[in-house]
C-alpha positions in Angstrom: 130.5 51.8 160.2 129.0 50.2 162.8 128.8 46.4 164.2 129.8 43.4 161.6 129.5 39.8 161.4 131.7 38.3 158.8 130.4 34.5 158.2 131.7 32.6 155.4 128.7 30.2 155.3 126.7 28.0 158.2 123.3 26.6 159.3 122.7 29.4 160.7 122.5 31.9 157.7 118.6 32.6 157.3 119.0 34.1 161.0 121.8 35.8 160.5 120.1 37.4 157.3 116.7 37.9 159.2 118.4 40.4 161.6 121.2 42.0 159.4 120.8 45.8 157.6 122.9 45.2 155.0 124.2 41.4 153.1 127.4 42.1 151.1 127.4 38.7 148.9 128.9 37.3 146.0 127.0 36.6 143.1 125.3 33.5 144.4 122.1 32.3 145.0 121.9 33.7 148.5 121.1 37.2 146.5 117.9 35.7 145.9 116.8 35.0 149.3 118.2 38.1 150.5 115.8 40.2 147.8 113.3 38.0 149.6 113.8 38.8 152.5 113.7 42.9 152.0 117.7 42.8 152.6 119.9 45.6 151.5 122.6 43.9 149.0 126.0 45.1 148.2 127.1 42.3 145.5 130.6 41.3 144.9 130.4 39.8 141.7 133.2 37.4 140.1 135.0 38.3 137.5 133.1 37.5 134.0 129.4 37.1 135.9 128.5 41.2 136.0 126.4 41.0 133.4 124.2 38.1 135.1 123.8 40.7 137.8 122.5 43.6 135.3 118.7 42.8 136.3 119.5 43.5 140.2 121.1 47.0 139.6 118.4 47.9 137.2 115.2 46.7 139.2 117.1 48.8 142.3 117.7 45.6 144.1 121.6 46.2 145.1 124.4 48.0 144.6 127.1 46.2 142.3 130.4 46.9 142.8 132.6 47.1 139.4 135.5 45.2 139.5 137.3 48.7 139.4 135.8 49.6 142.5 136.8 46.0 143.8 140.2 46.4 143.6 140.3 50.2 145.1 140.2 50.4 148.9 138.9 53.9 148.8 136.3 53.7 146.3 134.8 50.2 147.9 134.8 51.9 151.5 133.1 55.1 149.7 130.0 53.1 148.4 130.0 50.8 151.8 129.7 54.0 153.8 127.0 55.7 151.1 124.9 52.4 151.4 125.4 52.1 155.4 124.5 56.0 156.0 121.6 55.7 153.6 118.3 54.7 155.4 115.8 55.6 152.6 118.4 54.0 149.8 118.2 50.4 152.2 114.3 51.6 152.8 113.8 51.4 149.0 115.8 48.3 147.8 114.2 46.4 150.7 111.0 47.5 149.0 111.4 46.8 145.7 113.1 43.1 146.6 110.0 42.5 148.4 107.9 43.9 145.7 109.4 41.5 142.7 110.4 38.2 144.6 107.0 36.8 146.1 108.3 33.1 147.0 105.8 31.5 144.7 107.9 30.9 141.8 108.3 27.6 141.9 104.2 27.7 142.0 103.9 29.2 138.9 106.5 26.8 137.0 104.1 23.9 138.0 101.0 25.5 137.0 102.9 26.9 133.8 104.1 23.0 133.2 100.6 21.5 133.7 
């Protein structure tokens, strides 16, 4: 698959996310910046917390992985090589993340709350 940096969390996170290809994340908050940031998501979610994820696969922004798929070896290294092989599938998620996430949402609270 290539080169991999495993990092369970740090200051240095934003630069590690600036230069990565791919993020594979829980279902945190970090998804958010990541869509930001044009990054290719593969997203972990926790068990119960799928269908808070159900706007990300639909909208093209990541690839969720089922908790099936979590729990089979073969099936989770099957969709990390389909996503790692797949320049146009990253090409397009980085895309659309960039296309729906602007940064100015708090912006638009305040003017909505005014």
């Amino acid at each position: 698959l290539g080169k991999f940096v495993l990092e369970n969390s740090g200051s240095h996170m934003a630069k590690l996310m600036g230069s990565a290809d791919v993020l594979i994340t829980a279902s945190g908050l970090t998804k958010y910046e990541a869509a930001l940031l044009g990054l290719q998501m593969i997203i972990l979610p926790q068990a119960g917390y799928k269908k808070l994820l159900d706007g990300f696969e639909d909208q093209q922004l990541a690839e969720i992985v089922s908790e099936k798929d979590q729990s089979s070896a073969v099936r989770l290294s099957a969709l990390f090589q389909k996503v790692f092989a797949d320049q146009d599938l990253r090409r397009r998620f980085s895309r659309r993340g960039k296309q729906l996430l602007d940064g100015k949402g708090l912006e638009r609270v305040f003017k909505y709350l005014r």
